[in-house]
C-alpha positions in Angstrom: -74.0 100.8 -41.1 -71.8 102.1 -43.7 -68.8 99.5 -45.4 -66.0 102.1 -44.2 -65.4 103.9 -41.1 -62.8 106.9 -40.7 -60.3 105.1 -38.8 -58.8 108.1 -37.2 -62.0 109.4 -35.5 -63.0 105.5 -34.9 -59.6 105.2 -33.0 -60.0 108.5 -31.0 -63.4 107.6 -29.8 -62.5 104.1 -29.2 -59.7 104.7 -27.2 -60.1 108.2 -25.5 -60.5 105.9 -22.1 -59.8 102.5 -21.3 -63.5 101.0 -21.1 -63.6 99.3 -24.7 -60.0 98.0 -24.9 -61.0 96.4 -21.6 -64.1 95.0 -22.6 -62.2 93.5 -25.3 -59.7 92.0 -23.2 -62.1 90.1 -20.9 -63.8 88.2 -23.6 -60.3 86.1 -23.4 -60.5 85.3 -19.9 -61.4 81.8 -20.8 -59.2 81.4 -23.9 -57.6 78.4 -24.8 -54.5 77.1 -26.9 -51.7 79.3 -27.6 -51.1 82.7 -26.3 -49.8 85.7 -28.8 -49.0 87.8 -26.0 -46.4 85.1 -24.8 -45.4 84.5 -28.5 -44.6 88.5 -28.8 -42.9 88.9 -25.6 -40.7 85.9 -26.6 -39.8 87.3 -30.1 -39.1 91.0 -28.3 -36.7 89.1 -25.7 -35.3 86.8 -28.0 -33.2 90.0 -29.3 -31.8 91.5 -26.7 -32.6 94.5 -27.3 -31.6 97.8 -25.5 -33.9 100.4 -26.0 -37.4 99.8 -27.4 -40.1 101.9 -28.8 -43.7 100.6 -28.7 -46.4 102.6 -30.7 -50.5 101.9 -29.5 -49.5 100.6 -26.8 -52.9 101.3 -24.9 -53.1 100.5 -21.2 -48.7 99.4 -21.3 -49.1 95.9 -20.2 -46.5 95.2 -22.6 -44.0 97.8 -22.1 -44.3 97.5 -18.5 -43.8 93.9 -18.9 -40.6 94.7 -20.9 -39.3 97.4 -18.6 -39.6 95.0 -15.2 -38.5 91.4 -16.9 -35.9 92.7 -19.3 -34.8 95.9 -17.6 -34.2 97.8 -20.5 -35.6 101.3 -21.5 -38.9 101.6 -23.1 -40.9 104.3 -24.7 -43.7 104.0 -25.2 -46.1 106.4 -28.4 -50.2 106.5 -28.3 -52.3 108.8 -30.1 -55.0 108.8 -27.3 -53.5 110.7 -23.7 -55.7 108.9 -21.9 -53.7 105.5 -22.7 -50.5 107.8 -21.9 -51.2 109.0 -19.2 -52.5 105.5 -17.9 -49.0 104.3 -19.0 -47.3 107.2 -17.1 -48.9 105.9 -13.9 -46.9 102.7 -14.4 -43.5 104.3 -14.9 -43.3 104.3 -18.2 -42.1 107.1 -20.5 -45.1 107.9 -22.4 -45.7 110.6 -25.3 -48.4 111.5 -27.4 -47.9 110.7 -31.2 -48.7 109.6 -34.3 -46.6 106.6 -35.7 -47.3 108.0 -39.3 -44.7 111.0 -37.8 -43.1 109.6 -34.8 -40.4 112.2 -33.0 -37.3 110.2 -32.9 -34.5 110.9 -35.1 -33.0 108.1 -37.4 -32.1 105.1 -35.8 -32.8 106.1 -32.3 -34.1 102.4 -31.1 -32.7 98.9 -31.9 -36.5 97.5 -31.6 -40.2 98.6 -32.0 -43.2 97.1 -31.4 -46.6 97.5 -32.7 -48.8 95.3 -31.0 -52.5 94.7 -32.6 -52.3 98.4 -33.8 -51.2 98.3 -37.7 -55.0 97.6 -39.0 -55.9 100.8 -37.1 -53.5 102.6 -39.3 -54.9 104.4 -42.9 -51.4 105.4 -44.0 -50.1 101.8 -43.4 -47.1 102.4 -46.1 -46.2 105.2 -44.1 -46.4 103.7 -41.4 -44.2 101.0 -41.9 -41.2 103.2 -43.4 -41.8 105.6 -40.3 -40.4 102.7 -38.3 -38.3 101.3 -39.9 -36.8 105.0 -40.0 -36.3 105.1 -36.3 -35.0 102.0 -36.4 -30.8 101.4 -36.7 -29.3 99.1 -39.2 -30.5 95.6 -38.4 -33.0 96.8 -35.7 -36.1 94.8 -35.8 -39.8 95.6 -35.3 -42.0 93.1 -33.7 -45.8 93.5 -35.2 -48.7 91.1 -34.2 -52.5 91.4 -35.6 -55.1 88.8 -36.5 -56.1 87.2 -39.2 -59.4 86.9 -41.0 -60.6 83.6 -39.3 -59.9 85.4 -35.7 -63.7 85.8 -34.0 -65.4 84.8 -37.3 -68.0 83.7 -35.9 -68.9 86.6 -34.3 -68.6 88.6 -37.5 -70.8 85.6 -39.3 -73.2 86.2 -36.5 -73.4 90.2 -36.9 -73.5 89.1 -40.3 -70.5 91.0 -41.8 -68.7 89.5 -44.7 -65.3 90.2 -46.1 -66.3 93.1 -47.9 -67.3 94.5 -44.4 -64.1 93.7 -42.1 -61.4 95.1 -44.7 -58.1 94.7 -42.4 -55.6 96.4 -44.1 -52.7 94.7 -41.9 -53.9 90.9 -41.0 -52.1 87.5 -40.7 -52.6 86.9 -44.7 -50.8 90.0 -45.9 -48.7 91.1 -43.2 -45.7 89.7 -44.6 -46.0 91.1 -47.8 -46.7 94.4 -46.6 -43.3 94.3 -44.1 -41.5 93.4 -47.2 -41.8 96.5 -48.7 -39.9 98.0 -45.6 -38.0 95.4 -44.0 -35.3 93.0 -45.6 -35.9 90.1 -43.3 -39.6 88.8 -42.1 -40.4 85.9 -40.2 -43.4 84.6 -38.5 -45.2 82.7 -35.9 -48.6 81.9 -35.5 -51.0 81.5 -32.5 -54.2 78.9 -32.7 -56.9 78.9 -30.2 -60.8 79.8 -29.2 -62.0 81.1 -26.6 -65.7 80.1 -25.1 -67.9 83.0 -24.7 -71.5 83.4 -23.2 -73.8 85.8 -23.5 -73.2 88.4 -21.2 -69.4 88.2 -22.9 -70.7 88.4 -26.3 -72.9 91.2 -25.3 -69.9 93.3 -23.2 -67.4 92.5 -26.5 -69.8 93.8 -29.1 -70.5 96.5 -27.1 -67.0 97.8 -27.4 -66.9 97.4 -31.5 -68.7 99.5 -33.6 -68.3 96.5 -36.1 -70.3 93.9 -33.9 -72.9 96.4 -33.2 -75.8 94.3 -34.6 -75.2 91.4 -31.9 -76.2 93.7 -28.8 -80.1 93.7 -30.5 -80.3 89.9 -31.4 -81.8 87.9 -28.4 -80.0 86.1 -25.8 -77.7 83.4 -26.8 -79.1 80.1 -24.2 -76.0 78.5 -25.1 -71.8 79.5 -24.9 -70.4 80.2 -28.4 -66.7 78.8 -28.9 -65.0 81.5 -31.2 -61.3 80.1 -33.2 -59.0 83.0 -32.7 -55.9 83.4 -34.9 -53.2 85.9 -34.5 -49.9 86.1 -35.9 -46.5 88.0 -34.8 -43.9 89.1 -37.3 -40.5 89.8 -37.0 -39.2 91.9 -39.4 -35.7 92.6 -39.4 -34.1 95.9 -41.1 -31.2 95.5 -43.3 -27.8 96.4 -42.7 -25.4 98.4 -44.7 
């Protein structure tokens, strides 16, 4: 296995169809401790907002969350059209994109969201100006990602170190990154584990080309608690 992968073609193949993401998700059937997603939809309601934009939004849990509990508009921007047109069969206005070029003009939305998706990015610089771009004067993206202790022990397990799990947008440098973009950046962060036996172990390595090395290790007899750590910024654009 090589240190680096090409994220783009990693992201195309690992999101083309819904399998992996889901395989991902159900390793945190039996989390415990605090929830990010209910941390993130907090922060996105706690502004109001009126028209939203989220960008890898996969499967548009969130958006259709947003859409149905807030009723406000949401559009929603994936680079895979599998995951749009999955989010098109809930109702939601879907496009194919790129959030290194996303096709709003200037100041089109008062919030964005970019759930779990930033570390997927290569241009993250770009990124991050590209949304603040569509974003009006004291608009506010809403960013969540993990940090380096989130699922370490699988990683220790697969035997990855640092060197080999190089998140370029993670709970230790998110802030400084938004700074660059944003005037005003505030976070929360969200403390758990989640208890995981073989078969999951097994399912959510299978889904990451990073974890590859657990599906030829023998069975674990015993469940494996994992910590997890994520963190969900609010950064706020600044205002004339």
């Amino acid at each position: 296995m090589t240190d680096r992968f090409d994220e783009d073609a990693l992201v195309r193949e690992q999101y083309a169809a819904p399998d992996n993401l889901r395989a991902r998700k159900a390793a945190y059937v039996n989390a415990e401790g605090d929830d990010p997603r209910d941390f993130l939809f907090a922060a996105i309601a706690a502004e109001n907002p009126r028209r939203v934009l989220e960008v890898g939004g996969g499967e548009g849990e969130l958006a259709e969350r947003i859409a149905n509990e807030l009723g406000i508009e949401v559009i929603g921007v994936d680079q895979s059209e599998g995951m749009v047109e999955i989010q098109r069969s809930k109702g939601i206005d879907a496009r194919v994109g790129d959030v290194r070029a996303l096709p709003f003009d200037d100041g089109d939305f008062d919030l964005a969201v970019a759930a779990w998706m930033l570390y997927h990015v290569d241009d993250l610089d770009g990124a991050l100006a590209e949304l603040g771009r569509v974003l009006e004067p004291g608009g506010v993206l809403v960013a969540t990602t993990n940090s380096r202790a989130h699922m370490r022990e699988l990683r220790d397990l697969a035997g990855l170190g640092e060197r080999r799990w190089p998140l370029k947008f993670r709970s230790e440098n998110g802030a400084d990154a938004l700074a660059q973009h944003f005037a005003e950046v505030h976070r929360r962060d969200a403390h758990g584990s989640v208890l995981m036996d073989d078969a999951t172990i097994r399912g959510f390595a299978a889904s990451s080309p990073w974890l590859a090395p657990l599906l030829t290790r023998p069975p674990w007899p015993e469940p494996i608690r994992a910590q997890t750590h994520s963190t969900v910024f609010v950064a706020r654009k600044a205002t004339p």
